[in-house]
C-alpha positions as CSV (number, residue, x, y, z in Angstrom):
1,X,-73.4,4.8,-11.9
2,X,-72.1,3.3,-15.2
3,X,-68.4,2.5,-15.8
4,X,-66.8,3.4,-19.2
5,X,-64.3,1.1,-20.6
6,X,-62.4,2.8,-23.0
7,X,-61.0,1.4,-25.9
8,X,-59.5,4.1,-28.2
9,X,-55.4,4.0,-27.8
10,X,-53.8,6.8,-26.5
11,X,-50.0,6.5,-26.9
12,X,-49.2,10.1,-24.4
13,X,-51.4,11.0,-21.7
14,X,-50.8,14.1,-20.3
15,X,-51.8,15.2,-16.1
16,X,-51.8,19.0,-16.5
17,X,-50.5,20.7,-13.4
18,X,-52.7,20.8,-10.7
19,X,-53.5,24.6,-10.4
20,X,-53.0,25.6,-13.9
21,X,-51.8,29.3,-14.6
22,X,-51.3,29.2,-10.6
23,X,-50.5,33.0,-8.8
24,X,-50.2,31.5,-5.5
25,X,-52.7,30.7,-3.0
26,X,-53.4,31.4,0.9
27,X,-55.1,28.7,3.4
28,X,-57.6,30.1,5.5
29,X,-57.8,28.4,9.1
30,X,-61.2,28.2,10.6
31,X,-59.4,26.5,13.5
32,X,-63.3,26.7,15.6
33,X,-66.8,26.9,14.9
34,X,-69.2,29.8,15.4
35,X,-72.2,27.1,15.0
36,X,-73.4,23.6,14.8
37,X,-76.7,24.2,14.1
38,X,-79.7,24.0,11.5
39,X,-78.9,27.5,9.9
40,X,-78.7,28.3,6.7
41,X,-80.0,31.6,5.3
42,X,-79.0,31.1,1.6
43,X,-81.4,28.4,1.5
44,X,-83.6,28.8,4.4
45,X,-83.8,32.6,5.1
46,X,-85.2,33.5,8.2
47,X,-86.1,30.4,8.5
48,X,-84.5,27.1,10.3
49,X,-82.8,24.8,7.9
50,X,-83.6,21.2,7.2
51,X,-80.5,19.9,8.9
52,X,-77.5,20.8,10.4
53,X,-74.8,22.5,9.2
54,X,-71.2,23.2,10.6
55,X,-70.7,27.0,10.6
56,X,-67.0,28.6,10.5
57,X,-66.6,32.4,10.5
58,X,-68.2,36.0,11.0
59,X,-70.5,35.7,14.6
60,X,-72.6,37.7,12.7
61,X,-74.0,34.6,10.9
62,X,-77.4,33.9,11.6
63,X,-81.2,32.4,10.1
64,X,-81.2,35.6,7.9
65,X,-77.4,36.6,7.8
66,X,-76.7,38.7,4.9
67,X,-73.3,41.1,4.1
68,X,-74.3,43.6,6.3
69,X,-74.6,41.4,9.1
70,X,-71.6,39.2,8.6
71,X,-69.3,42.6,8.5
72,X,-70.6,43.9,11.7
73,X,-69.9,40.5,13.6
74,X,-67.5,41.2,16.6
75,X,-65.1,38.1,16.1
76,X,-64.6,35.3,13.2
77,X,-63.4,31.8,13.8
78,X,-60.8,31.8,11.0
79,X,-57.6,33.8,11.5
80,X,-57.7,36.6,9.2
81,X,-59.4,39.4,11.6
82,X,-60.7,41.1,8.4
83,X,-62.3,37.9,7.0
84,X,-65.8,38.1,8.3
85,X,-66.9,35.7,5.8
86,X,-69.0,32.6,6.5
87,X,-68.3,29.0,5.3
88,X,-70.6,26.2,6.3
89,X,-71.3,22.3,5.6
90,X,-73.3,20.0,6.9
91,X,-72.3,17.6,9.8
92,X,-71.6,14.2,9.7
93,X,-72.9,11.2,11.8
94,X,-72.7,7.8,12.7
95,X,-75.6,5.7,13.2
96,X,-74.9,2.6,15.5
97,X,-76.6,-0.9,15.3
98,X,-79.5,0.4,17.9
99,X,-80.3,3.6,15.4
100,X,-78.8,6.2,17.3
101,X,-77.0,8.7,16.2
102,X,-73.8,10.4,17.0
103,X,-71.8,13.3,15.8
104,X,-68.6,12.4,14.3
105,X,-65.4,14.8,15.7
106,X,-64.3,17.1,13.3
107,X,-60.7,17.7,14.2
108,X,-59.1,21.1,13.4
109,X,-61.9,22.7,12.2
110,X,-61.7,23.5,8.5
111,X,-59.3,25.4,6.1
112,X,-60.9,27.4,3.0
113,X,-58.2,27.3,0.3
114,X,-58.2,30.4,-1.7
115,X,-56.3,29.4,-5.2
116,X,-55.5,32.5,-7.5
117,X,-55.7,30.3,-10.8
118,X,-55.9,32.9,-13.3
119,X,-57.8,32.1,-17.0
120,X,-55.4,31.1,-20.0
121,X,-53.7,34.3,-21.1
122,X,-55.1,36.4,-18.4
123,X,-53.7,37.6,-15.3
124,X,-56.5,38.8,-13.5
125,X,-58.5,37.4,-11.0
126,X,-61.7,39.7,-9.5
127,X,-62.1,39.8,-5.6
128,X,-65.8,38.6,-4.4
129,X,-67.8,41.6,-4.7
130,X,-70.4,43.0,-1.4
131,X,-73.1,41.1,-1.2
132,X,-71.5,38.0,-3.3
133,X,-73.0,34.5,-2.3
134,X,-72.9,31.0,-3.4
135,X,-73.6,27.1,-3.1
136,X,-71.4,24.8,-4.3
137,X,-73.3,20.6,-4.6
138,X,-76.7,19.5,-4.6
139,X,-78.1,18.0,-1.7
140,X,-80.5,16.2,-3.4
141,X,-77.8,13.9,-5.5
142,X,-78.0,10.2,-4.4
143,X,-76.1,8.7,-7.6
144,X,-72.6,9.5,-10.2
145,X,-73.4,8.2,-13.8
146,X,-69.9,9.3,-14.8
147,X,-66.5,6.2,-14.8
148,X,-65.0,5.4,-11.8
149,X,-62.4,6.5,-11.9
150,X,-62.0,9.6,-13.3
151,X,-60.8,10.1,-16.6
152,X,-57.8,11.8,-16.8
153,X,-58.0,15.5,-17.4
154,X,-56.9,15.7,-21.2
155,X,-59.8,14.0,-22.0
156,X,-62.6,15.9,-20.5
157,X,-64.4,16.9,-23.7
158,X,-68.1,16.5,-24.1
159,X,-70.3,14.7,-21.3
160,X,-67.0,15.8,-18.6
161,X,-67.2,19.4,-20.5
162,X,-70.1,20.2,-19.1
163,X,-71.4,21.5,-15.8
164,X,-73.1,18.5,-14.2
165,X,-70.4,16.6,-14.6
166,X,-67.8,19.5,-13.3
167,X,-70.4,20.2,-9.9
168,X,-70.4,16.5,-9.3
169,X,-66.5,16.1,-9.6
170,X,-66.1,19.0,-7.1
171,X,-66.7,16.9,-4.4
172,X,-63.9,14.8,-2.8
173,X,-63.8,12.2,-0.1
174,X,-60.1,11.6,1.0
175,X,-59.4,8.6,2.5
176,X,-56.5,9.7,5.4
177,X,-53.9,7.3,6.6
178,X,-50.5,9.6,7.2
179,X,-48.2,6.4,7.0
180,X,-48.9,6.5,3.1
181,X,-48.7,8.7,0.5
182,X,-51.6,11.4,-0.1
183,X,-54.9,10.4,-1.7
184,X,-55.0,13.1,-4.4
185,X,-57.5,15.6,-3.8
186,X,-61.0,15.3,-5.3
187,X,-59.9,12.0,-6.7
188,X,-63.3,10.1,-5.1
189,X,-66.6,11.7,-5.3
190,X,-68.1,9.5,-2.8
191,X,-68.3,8.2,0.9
192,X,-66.5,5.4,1.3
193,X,-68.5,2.2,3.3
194,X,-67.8,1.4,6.6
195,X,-65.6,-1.3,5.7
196,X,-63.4,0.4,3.8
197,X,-62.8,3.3,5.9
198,X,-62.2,0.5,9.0
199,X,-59.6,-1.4,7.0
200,X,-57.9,1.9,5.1
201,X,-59.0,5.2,6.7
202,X,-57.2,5.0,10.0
203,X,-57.0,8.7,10.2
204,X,-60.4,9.6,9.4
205,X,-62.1,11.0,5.9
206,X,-61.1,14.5,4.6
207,X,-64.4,16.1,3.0
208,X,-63.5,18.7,0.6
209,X,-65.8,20.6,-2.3
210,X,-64.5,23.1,-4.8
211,X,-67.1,26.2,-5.7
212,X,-67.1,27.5,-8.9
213,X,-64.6,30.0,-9.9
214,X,-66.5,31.6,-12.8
215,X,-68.4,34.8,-12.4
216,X,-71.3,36.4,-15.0
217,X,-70.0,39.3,-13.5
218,X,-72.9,40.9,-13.0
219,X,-75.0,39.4,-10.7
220,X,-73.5,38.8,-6.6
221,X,-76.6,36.0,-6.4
222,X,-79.2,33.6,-8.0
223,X,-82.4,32.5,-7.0
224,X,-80.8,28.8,-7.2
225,X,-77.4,29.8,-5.7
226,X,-75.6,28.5,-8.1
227,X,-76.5,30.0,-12.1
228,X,-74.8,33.3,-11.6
229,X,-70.9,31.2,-11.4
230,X,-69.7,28.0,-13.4
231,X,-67.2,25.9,-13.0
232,X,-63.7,25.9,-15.3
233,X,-62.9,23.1,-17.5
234,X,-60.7,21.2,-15.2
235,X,-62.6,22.1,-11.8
236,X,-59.3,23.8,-9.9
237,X,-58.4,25.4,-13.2
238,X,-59.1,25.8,-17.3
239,X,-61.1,28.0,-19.1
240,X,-64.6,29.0,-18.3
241,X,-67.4,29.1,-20.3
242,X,-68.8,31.6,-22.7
243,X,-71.1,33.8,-20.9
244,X,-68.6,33.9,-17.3
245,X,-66.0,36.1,-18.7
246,X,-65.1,37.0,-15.0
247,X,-62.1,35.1,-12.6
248,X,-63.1,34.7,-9.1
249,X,-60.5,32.9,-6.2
250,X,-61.1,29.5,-6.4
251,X,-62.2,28.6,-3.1
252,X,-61.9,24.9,-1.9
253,X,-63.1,23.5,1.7
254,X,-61.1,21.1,3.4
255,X,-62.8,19.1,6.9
256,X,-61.2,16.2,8.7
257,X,-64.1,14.1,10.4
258,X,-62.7,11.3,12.7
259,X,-64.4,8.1,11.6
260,X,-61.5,6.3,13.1
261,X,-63.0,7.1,16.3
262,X,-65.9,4.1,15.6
263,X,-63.8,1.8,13.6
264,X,-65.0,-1.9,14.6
265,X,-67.9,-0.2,15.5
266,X,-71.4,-1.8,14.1
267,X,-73.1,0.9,11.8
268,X,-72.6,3.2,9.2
269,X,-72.0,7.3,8.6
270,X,-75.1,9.3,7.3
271,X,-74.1,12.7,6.4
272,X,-76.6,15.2,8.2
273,X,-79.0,15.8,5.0
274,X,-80.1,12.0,5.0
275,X,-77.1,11.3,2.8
276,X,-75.5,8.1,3.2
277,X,-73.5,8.0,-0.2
278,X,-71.5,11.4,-0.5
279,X,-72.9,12.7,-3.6
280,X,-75.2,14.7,-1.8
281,X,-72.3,16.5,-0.4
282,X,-72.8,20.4,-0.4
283,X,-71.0,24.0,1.0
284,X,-72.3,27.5,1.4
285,X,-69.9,30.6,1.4
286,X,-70.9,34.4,1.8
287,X,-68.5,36.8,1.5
288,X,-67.6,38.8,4.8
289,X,-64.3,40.9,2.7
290,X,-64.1,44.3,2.1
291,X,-63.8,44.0,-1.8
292,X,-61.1,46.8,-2.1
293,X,-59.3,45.0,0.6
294,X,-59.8,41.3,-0.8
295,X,-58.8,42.5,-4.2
296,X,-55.6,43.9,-2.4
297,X,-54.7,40.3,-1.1
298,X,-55.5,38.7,-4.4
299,X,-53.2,41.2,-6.1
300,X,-50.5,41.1,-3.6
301,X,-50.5,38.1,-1.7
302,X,-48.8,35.8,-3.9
303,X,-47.0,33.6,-2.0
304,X,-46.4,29.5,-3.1
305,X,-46.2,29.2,0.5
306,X,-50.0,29.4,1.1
307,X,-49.0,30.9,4.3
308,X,-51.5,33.4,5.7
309,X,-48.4,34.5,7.3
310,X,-46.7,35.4,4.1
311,X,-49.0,38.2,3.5
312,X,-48.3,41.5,5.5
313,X,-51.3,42.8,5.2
314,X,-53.4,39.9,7.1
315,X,-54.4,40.5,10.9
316,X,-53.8,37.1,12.4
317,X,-55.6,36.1,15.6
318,X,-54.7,33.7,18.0
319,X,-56.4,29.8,17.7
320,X,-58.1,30.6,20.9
321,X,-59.4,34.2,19.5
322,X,-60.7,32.1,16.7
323,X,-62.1,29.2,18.8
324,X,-63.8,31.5,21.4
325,X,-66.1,32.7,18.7
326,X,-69.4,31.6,18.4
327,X,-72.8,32.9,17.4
328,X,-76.8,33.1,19.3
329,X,-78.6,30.3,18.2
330,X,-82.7,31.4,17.5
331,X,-84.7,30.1,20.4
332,X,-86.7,27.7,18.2
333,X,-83.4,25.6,18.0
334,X,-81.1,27.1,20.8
335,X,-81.9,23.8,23.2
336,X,-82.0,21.1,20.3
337,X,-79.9,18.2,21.2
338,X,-77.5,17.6,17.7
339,X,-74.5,15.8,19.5
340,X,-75.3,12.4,20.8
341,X,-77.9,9.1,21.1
342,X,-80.6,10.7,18.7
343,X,-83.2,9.0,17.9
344,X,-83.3,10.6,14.5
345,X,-81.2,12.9,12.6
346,X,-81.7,16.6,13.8
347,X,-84.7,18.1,12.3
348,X,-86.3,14.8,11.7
349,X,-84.3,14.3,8.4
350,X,-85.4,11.0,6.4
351,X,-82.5,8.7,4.9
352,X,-82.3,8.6,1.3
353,X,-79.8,6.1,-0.4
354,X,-80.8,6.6,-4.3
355,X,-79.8,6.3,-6.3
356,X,-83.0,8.4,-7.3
357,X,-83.0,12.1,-6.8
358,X,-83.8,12.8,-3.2
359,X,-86.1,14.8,-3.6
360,X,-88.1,13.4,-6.6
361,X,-88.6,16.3,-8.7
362,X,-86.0,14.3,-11.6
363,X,-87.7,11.2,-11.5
364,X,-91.5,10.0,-11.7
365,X,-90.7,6.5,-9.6
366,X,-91.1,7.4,-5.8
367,X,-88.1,8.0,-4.3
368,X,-86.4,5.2,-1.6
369,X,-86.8,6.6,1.6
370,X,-87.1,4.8,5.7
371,X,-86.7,6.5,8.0
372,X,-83.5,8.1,9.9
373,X,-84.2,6.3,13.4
374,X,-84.4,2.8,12.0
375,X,-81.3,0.6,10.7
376,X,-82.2,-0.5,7.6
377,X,-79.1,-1.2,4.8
378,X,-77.8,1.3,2.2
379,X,-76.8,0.6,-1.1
380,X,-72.9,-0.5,-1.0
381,X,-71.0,2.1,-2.1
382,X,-68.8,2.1,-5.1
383,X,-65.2,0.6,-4.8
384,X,-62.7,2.5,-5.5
385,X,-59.3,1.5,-4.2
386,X,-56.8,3.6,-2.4
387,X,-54.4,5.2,-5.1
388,X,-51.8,7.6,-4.0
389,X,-51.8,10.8,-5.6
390,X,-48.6,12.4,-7.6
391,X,-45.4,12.9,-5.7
392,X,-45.3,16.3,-6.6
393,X,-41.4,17.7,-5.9
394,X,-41.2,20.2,-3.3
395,X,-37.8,21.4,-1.2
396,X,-40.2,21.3,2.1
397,X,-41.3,18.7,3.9
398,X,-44.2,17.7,2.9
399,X,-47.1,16.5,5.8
400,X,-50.7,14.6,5.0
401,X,-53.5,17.0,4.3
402,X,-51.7,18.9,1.4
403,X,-53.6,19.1,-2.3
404,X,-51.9,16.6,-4.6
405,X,-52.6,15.8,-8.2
406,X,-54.7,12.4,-8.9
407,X,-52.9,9.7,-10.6
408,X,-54.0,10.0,-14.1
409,X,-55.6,7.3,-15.6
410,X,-54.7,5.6,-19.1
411,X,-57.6,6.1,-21.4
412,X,-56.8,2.6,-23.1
413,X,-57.3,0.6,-19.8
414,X,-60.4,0.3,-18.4
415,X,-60.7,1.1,-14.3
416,X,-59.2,-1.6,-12.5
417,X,-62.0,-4.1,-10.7
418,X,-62.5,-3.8,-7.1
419,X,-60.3,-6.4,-5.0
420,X,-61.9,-9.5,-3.6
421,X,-61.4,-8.1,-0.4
422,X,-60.6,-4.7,1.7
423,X,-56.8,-4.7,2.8
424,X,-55.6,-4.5,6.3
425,X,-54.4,-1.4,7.6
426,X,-50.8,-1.0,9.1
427,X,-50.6,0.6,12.5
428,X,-51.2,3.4,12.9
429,X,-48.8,6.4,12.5
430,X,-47.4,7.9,15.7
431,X,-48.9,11.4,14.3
432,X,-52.3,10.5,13.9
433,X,-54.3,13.1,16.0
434,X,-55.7,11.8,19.5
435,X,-59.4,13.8,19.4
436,X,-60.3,16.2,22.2
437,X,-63.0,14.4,24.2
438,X,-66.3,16.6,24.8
439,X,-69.3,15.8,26.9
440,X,-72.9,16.3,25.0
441,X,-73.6,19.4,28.0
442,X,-70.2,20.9,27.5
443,X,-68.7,20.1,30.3
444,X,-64.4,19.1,30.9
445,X,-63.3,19.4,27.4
446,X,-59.6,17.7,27.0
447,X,-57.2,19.0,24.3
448,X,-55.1,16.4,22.4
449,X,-51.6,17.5,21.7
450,X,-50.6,18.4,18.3
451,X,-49.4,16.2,16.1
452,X,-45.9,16.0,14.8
453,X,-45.4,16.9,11.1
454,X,-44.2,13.6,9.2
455,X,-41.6,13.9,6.4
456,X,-42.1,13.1,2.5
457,X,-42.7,9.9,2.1
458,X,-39.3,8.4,0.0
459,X,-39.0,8.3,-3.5
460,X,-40.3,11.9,-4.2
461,X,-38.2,13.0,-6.9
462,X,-35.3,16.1,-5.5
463,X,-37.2,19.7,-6.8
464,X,-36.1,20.6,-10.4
465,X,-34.2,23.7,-11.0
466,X,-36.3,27.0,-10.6
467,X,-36.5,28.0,-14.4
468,X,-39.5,30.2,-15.4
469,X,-42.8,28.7,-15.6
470,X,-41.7,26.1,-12.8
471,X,-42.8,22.5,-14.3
472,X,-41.3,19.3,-13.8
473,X,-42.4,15.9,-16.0
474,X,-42.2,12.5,-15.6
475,X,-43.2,9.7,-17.3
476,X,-43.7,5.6,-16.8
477,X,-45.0,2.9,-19.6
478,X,-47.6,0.7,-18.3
479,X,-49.2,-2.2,-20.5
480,X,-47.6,-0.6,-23.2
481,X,-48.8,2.5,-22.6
482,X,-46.9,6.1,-22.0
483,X,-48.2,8.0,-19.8
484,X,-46.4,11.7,-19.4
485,X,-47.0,14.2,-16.0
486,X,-46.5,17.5,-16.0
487,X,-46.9,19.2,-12.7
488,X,-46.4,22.5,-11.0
489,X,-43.0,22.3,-8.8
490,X,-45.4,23.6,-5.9
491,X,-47.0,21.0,-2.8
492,X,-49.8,22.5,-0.5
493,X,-48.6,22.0,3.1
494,X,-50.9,21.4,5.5
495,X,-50.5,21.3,9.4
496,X,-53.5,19.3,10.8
497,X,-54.5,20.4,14.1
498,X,-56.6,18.9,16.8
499,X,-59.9,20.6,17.7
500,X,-59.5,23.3,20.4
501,X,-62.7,25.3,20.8
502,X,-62.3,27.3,24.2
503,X,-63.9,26.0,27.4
504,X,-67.6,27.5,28.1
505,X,-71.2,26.3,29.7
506,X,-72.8,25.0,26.4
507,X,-75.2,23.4,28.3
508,X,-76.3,26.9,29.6
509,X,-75.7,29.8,26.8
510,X,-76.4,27.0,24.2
511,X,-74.0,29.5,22.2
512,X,-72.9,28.3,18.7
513,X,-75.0,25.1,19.0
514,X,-72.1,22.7,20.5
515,X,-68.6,22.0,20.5
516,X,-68.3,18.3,19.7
């Protein structure tokens, strides 16, 4: 990683609105999880995958899922009975001071954002087609080479123009602590070390990646996953790039993973690919819709809300339909242990802390590797302080977990330097989710209560008057420098809810792969 200090005055910097030419959004809960499992047939067909993913969706899913299967599943873990889609990521552990490893909670599940940001002077967006599939990271990425921290938005011309750096700043590691203002979303691209998430995290880390949201639209695959789709000049929104003329939802993953739960703890988090830094951080989505029916909800359900509620046409299930779903793990895997004291990561996976390409087909040094049982050090992570994102005005409460802008950064001043020392967290909120407890066999599993919504934080500005095009500025000088927002009047709301997958024998059916 190299930082930039940037020298070049710029007297306004602007923070374009977070969603662009926005047409409203829905949030798809996955409030359970069919699997937890290595499976992971974009990669791995028919095969079993190097390491474990978390699998939310169709029960149809499987080691050589394709559309056909997902649509004939009999349930989905995400609300919307027609989505019969499946979303998966890997898992993340912690490895203790002995070597062992242990799955970290993931609370609520996940939420799949779907964000209808149209193109600049278009107002179309195309619903996945049958068949469509795609892979958003690399899981072979062990470094960044881009500043820290970003650079804000209106200057993302040449090297932050193009694709690598777009893929690479689709990846977001939000730090949670719900008696502050929101981190703003993909405003880190890393994992945080232990240290810092002890002293600032006290809620946990919120993973979240953003796919690509340009289409060929031609081809529903690639052999790489990945060439048939580009990402838009700002990530969330902006113009795509000649040769993806088509406008696809822009999907973006959200997943809470309690690593409050070891705080004081000796040890450190190891993402379930060998990844100890975060860059290597990857999702998987294939499309479950009916396309006439998708393009239906994209056409219609326009709501700011982001309520799957505000659109009539959506089937909502209960959270227990959705938690009771699960999927028939291949008997090669269906009595791996994945939960709890490992020895290794599942499947064996080796450690790799870069910053050389995991896999060593970019570089010709041999790659740093020991392996997953032992307890040898990683590479500190970057430092990059907690910074709250923008306040953006809403007329509803607003509660932690919602998508807020990043702070922009003045290109004239350089990133500020990393403190001589982590900062103490406050107590903790009253909100902050209590996790269910789960035994490794599936046994007594205990439900925490929900947690009560919080109110905005003070000092958010009062929402402007609606007026056509619905923007709001601000502006502050700092170090002589002006520096100008201009955001959308809309805040994502999010309700985050504990983990409530229904009661059942894992320990028997081995159905899903575990419930931890």
């Amino acid at each position: 990683m190299r930082v930039h200090h940037l020298t070049k005055p710029i007297l306004a910097s602007l923070c374009a609105g977070l969603f662009g030419n926005v047409a409203g959004f829905w949030r798809m809960p996955c409030r359970g999880r069919v699997g937890l499992a290595r499976l992971d047939p974009l990669i791995s067909f028919d095969e079993i995958a190097a390491h474990v993913h978390s699998v939310h969706g169709s029960s149809g899913f499987s080691k050589k899922a394709g559309y056909k299967e997902l649509t004939e599943g009999q349930c989905t873990s995400c609300q919307v009975s027609q989505d019969k889609s499946a979303y998966w990521h890997p898992a993340l552990y912690f490895q203790a001071a002995d070597g062992k490893f242990t799955l970290v909670e993931q609370i609520g599940g996940m939420l799949a954002y779907y964000l209808l940001n149209y193109s600049p002077g278009s107002t179309s967006i195309t619903a996945f087609p049958e068949g469509f599939e795609m892979l958003a990271g690399d899981t072979f990425q062990r470094n960044f080479t881009y500043p820290v921290p970003d650079v804000e938005k209106s200057l993302w011309v040449g090297e932050f123009a193009e694709q690598a750096f777009l893929r690479q700043a689709a990846i977001g590691f939000n730090c949670l602590n719900y008696q502050k203002q929101p981190e703003g979303t993909l405003y880190r691209h890393f994992l945080p070390d232990k240290a810092f998430l002890d002293a600032n995290c006290i809620d946990g880390v919120r993973f979240e990646v953003m796919f690509p949201s340009c289409w060929n639209g031609k081809d529903v695959t690639a052999k790489d996953k990945k060439s048939h789709v580009a990402y838009p000049s700002q990530v969330m929104a902006g113009t795509c790039p000649d040769g993806f003329p088509e406008r696809l939802p822009s999907l973006l993953y959200e997943t809470i993973w309690g690593t409050n739960a070891f705080a004081g703890k000796d040890g450190k988090f190891v993402i379930a690919n060998g990844d100890p830094t975060g860059f290597g951080y990857h999702a998987d989505f294939m499309t479950g819709w009916d396309p006439n029916f998708l393009q239906k909800a994209v056409d219609e359900c326009t709501n700011l809300s982001g309520n799957i509620e505000d659109c009539p046409i959506f089937d909502i299930q209960s959270s227990k339909d959705s938690t009771d779903c699960t999927i028939d793990l291949p008997k090669e895997i269906e009595n791996e242990e994945v939960l709890k004291n490992l020895g290794s990561l599942p499947g064996d996976v080796q450690i790799h802390s870069g910053p050389a390409y995991a896999a060593g087909a970019k570089a010709k040094v041999p790659v740093p590797t020991y392996n997953a049982a032992t307890t040898s050090s990683v590479k500190p992570a970057p430092v990059l302080p907690y910074t709250p994102g923008l306040p953006l005005p809403s007329s509803d409460s607003s509660v932690p977990g919602a998508i807020y802008a990043a702070t922009p950064v003045a290109a004239s001043s350089p990133p500020a330097p990393p403190p001589p020392n982590y900062p103490s967290s406050p107590t903790p909120a009253t909100m902050t989710p209590s996790p269910a407890v789960y035994s490794a066999a599936g046994a007594a599993e205990k439900l925490a209560p929900p947690p009560t919504p919080v109110t905005s934080p003070p000092g958010i500005p009062a929402p402007a008057p609606a007026t056509e095009g619905v923007y709001s500025t601000a502006s502050s000088t700092r170090d002589g420098v002006v520096q100008i927002m201009e955001y959308y009047l809309d805040v994502v709301t999010v309700t985050v809810h504990a983990y409530q997958p229904a009661k059942r024998h894992v320990h028997k059916h081995r159905r899903g792969g575990h419930h931890v």
